[in-house]
C-alpha positions in Angstrom: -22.8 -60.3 11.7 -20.7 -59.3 15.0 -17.3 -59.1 14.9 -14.7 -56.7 17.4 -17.7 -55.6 19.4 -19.3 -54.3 16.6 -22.6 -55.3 14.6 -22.3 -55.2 10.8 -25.3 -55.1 8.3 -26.2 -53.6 5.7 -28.8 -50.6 5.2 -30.2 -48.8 2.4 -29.0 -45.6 2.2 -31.2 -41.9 1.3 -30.2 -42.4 -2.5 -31.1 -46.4 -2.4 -27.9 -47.7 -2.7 -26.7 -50.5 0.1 -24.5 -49.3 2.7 -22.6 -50.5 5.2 -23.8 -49.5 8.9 -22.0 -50.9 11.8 -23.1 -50.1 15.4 -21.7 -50.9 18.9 -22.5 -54.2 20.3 -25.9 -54.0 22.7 -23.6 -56.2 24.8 -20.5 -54.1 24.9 -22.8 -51.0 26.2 -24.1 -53.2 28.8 -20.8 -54.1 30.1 -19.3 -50.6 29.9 -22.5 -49.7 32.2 -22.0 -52.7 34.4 -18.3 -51.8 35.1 -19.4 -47.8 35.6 -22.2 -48.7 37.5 -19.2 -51.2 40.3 -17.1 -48.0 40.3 -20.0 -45.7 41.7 -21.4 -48.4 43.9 -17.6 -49.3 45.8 -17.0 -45.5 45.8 -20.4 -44.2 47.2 -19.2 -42.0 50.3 -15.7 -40.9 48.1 -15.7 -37.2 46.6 -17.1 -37.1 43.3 -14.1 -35.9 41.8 -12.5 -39.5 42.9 -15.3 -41.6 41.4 -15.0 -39.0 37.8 -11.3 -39.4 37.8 -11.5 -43.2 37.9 -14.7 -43.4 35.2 -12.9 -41.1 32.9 -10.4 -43.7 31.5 -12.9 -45.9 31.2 -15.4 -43.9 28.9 -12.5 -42.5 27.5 -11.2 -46.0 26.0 -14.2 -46.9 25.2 -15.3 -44.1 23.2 -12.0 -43.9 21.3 -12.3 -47.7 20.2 -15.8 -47.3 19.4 -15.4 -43.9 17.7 -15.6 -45.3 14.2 -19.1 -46.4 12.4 -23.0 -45.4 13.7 -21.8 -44.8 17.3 -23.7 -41.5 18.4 -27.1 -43.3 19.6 -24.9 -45.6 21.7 -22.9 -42.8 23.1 -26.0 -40.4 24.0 -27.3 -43.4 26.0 -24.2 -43.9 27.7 -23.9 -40.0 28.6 -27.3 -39.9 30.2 -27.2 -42.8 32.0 -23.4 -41.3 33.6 -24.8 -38.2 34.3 -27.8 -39.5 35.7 -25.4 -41.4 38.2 -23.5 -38.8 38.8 -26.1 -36.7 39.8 -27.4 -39.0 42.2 -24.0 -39.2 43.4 -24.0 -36.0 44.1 -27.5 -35.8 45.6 -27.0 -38.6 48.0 -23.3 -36.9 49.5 -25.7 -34.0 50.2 -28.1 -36.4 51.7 -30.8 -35.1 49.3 -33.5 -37.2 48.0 -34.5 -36.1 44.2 -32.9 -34.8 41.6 -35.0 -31.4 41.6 -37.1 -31.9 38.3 -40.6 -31.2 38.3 -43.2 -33.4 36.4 
């Protein structure tokens, strides 16, 4: 069941006893991304340092409230996907095209 943003169930743990796993909501993540995602795009040609301080508060909250339970594949998703923008933040201010990586 979902309750506070978070989804409850109940796993079998190592030793095969039921435990209690509760995860972010799939819905809360998107949201968080939508709103980060509305900062970068209204802030395109600001300085990077701008658009970070104004995200910050943002992850910051989040990760606090969610800080509890199964959160780490959540948050490694949500890091990625930041830096990723950042990145391309940063590449298009330098009016650069890719992000450098070879395939």
């Amino acid at each position: 069941f979902s309750f506070l943003g978070f989804d409850f169930r109940y796993l079998r743990s190592l030793r095969g006893a039921m435990r209690p796993h509760y995860t972010p909501k799939l819905k809360k993540r998107t949201a968080l991304l939508r709103a980060v995602k509305e900062v970068f795009r209204r802030r395109r040609s600001q300085p990077i340092g701008r658009v970070i301080s104004l995200i910050n508060p943002m992850l910051r909250g989040r990760v606090n409230y969610f800080a509890v339970g199964h959160s780490s594949e959540c948050f490694g998703y949500i890091k990625d996907w930041v830096e990723k923008k950042v990145r391309r933040h940063l590449a298009h201010a330098r009016k650069r095209q890719g992000f450098g990586w070879e395939r």
